[in-house]
N, C-alpha and C positions, 0 to 999 in steps of 0.2 A: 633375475634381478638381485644385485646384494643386497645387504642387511643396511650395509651403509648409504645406500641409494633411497631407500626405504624410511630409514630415520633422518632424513637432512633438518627438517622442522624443528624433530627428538633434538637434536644436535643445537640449533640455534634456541633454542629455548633453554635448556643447559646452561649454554652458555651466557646465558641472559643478551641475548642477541633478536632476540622477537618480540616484536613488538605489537605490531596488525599485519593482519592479512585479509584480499579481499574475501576468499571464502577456502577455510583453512584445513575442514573435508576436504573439497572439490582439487586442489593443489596438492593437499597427501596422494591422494587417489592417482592424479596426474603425473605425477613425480615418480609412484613407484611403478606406472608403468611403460615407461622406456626412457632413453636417452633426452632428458631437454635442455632448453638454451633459456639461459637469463641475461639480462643485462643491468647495468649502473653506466648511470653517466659520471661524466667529470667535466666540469667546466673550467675552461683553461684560465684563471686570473693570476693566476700566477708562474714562474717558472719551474716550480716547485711543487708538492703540495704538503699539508701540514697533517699532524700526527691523528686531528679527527678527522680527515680522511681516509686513516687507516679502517673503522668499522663499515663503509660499504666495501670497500678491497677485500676484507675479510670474509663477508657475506659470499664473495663472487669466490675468493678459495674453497671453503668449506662445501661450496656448489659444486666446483672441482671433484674434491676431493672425496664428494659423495658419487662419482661417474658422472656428472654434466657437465654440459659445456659453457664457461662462463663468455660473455662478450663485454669487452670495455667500450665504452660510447668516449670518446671524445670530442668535448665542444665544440670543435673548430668554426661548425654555427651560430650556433645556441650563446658561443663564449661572445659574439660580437654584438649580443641583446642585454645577455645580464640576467639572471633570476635576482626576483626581490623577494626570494622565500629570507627569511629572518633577518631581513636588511628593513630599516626604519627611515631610511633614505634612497633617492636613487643612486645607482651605482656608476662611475666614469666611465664610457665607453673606451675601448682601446680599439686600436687601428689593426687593422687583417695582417700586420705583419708584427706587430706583436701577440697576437692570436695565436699565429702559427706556431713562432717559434716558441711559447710556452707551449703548445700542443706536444711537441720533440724532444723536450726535457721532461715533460710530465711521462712519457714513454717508458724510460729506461724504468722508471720508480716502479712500473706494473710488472714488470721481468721480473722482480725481488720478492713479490709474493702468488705470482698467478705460475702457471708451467706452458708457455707457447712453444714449445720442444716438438719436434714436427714427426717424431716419434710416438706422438702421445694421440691414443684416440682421441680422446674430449681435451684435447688445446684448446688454451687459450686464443681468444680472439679479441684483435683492437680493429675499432675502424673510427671513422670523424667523421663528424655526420654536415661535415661543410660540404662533402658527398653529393648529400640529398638535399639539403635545405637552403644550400646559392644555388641550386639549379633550378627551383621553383621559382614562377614569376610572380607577382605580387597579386595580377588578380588570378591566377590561377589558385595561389591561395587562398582568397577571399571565397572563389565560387567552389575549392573542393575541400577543401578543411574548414574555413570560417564557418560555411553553412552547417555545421552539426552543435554549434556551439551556442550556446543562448546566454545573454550578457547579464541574467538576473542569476545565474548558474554561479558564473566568474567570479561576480562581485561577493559572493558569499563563501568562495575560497579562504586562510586566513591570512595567506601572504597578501591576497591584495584588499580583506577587509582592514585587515591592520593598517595598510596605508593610507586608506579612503577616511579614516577613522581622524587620520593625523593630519588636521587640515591645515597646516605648517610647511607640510611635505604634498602628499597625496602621489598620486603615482601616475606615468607618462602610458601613453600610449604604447609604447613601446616595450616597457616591460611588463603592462598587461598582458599584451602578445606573448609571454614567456613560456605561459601555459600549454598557450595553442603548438608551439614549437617542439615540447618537451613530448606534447602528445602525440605528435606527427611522428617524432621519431620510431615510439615505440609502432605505433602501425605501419610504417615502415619496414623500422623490424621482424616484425611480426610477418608480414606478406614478402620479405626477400630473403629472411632469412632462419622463418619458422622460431622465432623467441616469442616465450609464450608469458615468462616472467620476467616485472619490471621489481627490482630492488632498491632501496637507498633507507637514507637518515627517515624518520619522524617528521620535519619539516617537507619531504618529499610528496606527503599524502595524498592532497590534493592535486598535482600535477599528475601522479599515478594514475587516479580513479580517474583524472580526466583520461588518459593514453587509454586505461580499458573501455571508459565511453566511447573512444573514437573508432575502436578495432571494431566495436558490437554494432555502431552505427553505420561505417563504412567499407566492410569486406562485404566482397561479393557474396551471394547466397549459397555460391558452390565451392565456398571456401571455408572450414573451422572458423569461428572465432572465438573460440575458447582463450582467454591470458587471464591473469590474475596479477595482483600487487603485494607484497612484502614490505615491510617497512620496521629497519634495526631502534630504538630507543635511546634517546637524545644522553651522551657518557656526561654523567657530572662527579663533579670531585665529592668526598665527604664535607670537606668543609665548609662546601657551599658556592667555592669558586669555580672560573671556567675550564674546562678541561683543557688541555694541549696549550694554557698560556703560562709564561712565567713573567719574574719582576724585566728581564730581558727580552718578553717578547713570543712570540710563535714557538714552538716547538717545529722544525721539520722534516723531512723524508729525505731530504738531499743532503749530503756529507758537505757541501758548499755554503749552505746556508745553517745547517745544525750540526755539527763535528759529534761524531760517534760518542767520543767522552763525555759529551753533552746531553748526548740521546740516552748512554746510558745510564748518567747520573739523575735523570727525569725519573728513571724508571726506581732504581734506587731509591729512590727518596721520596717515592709513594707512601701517602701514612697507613698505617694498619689495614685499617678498613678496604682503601681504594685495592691496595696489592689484594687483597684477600677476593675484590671482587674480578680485579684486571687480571690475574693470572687463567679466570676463566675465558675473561671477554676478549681479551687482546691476543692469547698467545696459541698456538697448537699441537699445545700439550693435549693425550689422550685428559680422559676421565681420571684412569688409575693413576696417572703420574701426577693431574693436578690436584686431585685427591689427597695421595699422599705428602705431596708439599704444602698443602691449605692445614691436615692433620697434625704434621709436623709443627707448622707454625703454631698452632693453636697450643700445643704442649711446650712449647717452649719460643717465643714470641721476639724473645733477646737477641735468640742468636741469628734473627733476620736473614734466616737464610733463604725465605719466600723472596724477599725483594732481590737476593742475588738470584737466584734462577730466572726468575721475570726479567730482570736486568739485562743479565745476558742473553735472553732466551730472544725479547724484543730486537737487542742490537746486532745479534747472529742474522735473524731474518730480514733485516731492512738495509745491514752493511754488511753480513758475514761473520761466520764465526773468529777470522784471523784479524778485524775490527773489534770484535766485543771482547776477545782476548785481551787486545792491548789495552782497551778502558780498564777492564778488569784490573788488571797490573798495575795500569798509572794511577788506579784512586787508592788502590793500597799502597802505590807509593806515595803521594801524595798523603796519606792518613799515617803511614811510619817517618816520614820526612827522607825515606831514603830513595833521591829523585834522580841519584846519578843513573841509572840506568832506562832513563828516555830516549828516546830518539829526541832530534829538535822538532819536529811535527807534533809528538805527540806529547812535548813539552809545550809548545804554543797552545796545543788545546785544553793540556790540565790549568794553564795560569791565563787563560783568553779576560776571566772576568775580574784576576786581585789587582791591584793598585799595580801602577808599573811606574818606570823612571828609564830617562836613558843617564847615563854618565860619560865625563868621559876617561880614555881607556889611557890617552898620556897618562892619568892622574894614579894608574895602577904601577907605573915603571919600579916608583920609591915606596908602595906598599900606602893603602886606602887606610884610615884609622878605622876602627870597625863603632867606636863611643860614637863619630862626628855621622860616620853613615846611616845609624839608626836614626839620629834625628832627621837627619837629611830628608829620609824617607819617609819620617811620618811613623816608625814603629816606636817610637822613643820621644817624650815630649820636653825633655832635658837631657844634655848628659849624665847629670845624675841621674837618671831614671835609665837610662842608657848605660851606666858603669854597671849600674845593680841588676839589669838584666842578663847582661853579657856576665858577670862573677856568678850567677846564681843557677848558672848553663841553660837559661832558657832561650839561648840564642842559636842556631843555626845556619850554616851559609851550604847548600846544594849536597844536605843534608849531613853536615859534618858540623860538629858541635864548636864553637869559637868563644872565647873569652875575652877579655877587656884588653890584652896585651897583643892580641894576631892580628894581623894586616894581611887585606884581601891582594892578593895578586892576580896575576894573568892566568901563571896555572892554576891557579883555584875555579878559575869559568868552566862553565858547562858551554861546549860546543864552540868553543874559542870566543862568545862574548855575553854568557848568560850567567846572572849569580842570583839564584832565588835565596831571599834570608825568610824565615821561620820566627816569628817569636812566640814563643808558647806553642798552642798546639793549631789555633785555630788562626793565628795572625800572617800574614804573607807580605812578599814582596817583591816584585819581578823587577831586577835592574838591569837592562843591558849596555855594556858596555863599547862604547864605538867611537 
């Protein structure tokens, strides 16, 4: 058995990745002595998933990568009930063919950090557990699962205490049921496919301890039931805010919904603290190399080069390294204003969020005044204030310095109809022309 088989716990703690366990002997013991299977679920709500879903994904790498076998659970079931773990409300049910198709996109996102390479002893494994739990009938689940479950048990859960609590809301039938689901799978698991650990978030707790009640009350006598539960610590910011949100919204996994530039600039612009803690928790760097970038930093904190390695180290593993490169590039260019060497993709995604204008491009033939365009824009709230910008070269057009007297033409666009102006260092403006 290796060493790294042997410390997977060592490693998650480290990392500040551990949080409970149901019995933390009993699972060392287990772990270091042969090949085992974990799983996480994921429940399909979306087509995508968002960047706190990275910490169970990670849980199921580091499983990997210590020689076990991870399993990914996909909702495909499960997604058409709803967990009401940390929801204050009920959730909208979606219909089995949106279920699905976010099940297929949530797919490709698991290939970016797990190894299903068919080459590989301990592959990755995905299955969806609409598998198992559309093919039960309603009372068969009553008379073979319901019966283990006692309803004084449930209600002292906190996903569904909290709701019972909030007699506003309160909670349906139906996503009480959530527990009973979550716990099937795992004994499910457990009896077709020998997974003996259940993993996830902190808010998972109790639907865990339920899946290890179910395996102990309902495997046969001539079968192990030995599983245990894991469970990672709820990532919060230093500042007190939510993780993976911005003033824009989610943070996500899919280049369709979170553009690489965007993903990297998250990461980037982690305050002190957070990078100091996320270069452990998020990334897969050894010991010694986070070590020595966390040391680094600490001697010298200015020259921020903790947040570039996390930056890029996050955007390499979730897009690729030939993705975290071009962020790289574009925010340097973007920060020296010299932008001509974008592509227009990755010109759309370094200006997705400064002010924009369209113009039109007749009005380029006899030469744009550069005084009338500033105010046009909003960078300039006079033309005097506009004359003395543009004389005092705080002006910029797609990164070439312009004065009171040049006029923007055709050949001056990026990409035959883009002119980003610059005023000072931090002010922008995306105008295209058409």
């Amino acid at each position: 058995m290796s060493e790294t088989q042997r410390d997977f716990l060592g490693t998650l703690a480290w990392r500040g990745l551990l949080h409970q366990t149901t019995d933390e002997g009993g699972l060392k013991k287990h772990l270091a002595s042969g090949v085992r299977r974990a799983y996480v679920g994921f429940d399909p709500t979306a087509d995508s998933l968002t960047i706190g879903n990275l910490v169970p994904m990670l849980l199921l790498a580091h499983f990997q990568r210590a020689g076990h076998q991870p399993v990914v659970v996909a909702g495909g079931g499960t997604g058409l009930i709803g967990d009401p773990s940390g929801k204050s409300s009920e959730r909208q049910l979606m219909s089995r063919e949106q279920v699905a198709a976010n099940v297929e996109s949530q797919k490709k996102i698991f290939a970016r950090v797990l190894d299903f390479s068919s080459g590989v002893s301990n592959k990755a494994t995905i299955v969806d557990n609409a598998g198992w739990l559309c093919a039960i009938s309603f009372l068969d689940a009553l008379r073979d699962i319901g019966k283990h479950f006692r309803v004084n048990e449930m209600i002292q859960r906190d996903s569904v205490r909290e709701r019972l609590e909030a007699r506003d809301q309160g909670i349906s039938y139906t996503e009480f049921s959530y527990m009973i689901l979550q716990a099937y799978d795992f004994a499910h698991l457990h009896m077709e496919m020998g997974v003996t650990l259940q993993m996830g978030g902190s808010d998972q707790w109790g639907n865990i301890i339920a899946g290890c009640d179910l395996i102990r009350k309902s495997t046969p006598a001539d079968r192990s039931h030995e599983c245990y539960g894991l469970t990672a610590p709820l990532v919060t910011k230093a500042d007190g805010g939510k993780f993976g949100k911005t003033e824009k919204g989610a943070i996500w996994l899919s280049a369709d919904r979170t553009s690489p530039y965007a993903f990297y600039q998250f990461w980037l612009n982690a305050a002190d603290e957070d990078a100091a803690r996320w270069v452990r928790l998020f990334t897969m760097l050894g010991a010694a190399e986070a070590d020595a970038a966390l040391a680094a930093h600490s001697a010298d904190p200015g020259k921020r080069e903790l947040h570039r390695l996390l930056a890029h180290h996050m955007t390499s593993l979730l897009h690729g390294p030939t993705e975290a490169d071009q962020a790289k590039k574009a925010g340097e260019a973007l920060f020296s204003g010299d932008i001509g060497g974008l592509d227009a993709r990755m010109l759309d995604e370094v200006f997705a969020n400064v002010p924009a204008s369209t113009q039109p491009r007749a009005s380029l033939a006899a030469g744009v005044g550069l005084i009338d365009l500033l105010v046009t824009t909003g960078l300039a709230q006079s033309k005097r204030e506009a004359k003395e910008f543009l004389a005092s070269g705080a002006v910029t057009i797609n990164g070439r310095r312009v004065g009171p007297d040049d006029l923007l033409k055709a050949e001056h666009l990026l990409h035959a109809g883009v002119a980003a102006i610059r005023r000072g260092k931090k002010n922008w403006h995306l105008t295209r022309w058409v």
